[in-house]
C-alpha positions in Angstrom: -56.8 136.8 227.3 -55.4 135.2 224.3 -53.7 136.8 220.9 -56.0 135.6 218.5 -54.0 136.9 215.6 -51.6 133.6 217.0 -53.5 130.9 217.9 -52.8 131.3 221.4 -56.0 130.0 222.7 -56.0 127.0 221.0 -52.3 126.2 221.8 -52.3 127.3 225.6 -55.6 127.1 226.6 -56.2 123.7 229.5 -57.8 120.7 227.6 -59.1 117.2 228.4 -56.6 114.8 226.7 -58.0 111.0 226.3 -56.5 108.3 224.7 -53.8 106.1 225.6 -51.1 107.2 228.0 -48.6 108.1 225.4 -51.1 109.9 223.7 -50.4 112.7 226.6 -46.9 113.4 226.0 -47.4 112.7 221.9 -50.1 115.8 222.0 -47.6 118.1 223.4 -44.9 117.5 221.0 -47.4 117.6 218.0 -49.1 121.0 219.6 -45.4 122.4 219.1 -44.6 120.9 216.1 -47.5 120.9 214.1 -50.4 122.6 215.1 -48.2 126.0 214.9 -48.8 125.7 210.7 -51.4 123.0 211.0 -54.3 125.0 213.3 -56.8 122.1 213.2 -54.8 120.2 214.7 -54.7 121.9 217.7 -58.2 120.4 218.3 -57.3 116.9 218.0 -57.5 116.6 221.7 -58.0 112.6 221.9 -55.8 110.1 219.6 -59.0 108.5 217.9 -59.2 112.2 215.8 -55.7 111.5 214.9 -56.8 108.1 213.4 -60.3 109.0 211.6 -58.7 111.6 209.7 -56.3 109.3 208.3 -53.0 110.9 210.5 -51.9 107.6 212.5 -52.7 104.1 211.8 -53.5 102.7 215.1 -50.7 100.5 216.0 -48.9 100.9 213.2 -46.4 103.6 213.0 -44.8 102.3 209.6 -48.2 103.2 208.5 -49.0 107.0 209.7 -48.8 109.2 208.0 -48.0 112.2 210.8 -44.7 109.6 211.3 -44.0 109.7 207.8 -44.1 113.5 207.3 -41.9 114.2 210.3 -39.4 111.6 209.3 -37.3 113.7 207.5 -36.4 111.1 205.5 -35.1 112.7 202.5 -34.9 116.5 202.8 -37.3 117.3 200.9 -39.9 120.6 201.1 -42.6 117.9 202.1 -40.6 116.5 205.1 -42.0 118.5 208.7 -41.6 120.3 210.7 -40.9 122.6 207.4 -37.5 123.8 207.1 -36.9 122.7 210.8 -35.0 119.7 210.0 -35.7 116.0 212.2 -37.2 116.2 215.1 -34.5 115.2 218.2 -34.7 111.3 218.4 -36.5 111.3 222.0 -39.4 113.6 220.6 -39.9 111.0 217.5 -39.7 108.2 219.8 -42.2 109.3 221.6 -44.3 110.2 218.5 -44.0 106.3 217.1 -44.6 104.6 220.9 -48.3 106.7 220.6 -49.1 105.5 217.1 -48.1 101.8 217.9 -49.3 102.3 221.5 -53.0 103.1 220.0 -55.5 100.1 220.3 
């Protein structure tokens, strides 16, 4: 049973991921990261939803916009995770070897 009240079903629940094989470990981070405020992301379960609604730019990390908003690049109330400060470095490495990873 799930607390729907919290999203729990769409954050715990087992799903299929496909995509490219940094796509696994980049869904996990943006589960924790993102999809807490952002729901609908929770069912981006391959990397090719990420890119048709205009979140990466396949191979071009520069380019995304889910790389821009984490950056935290300035401070600002736009930069995310909200109020969380930057992401540790491993976590947004990982985020920017998906988008340039994706074919």
């Amino acid at each position: 049973d799930y607390n729907s009240n919290s999203n729990d079903e769409n954050r715990f629940k087992q799903v299929t991921l496909t995509g490219s094989t940094n796509f696994n470990s980049a869904y996990y981070i943006l589960q924790d990261r993102c999809a807490t405020c952002h729901t609908e992301y929770a069912n981006y379960t391959n990397e090719q939803q990420w890119v048709s609604q205009g979140l990466a730019t396949a191979g071009d990390s520069d380019g995304s916009k889910v790389i821009f908003r984490i950056i935290n690049h300035g401070g600002t109330d736009s930069d995310m995770p909200l109020g969380l400060g930057p992401l540790p470095n491993d976590e947004y490495q990982d985020l920017v070897d998906w988008v340039n990873g994706i074919p």
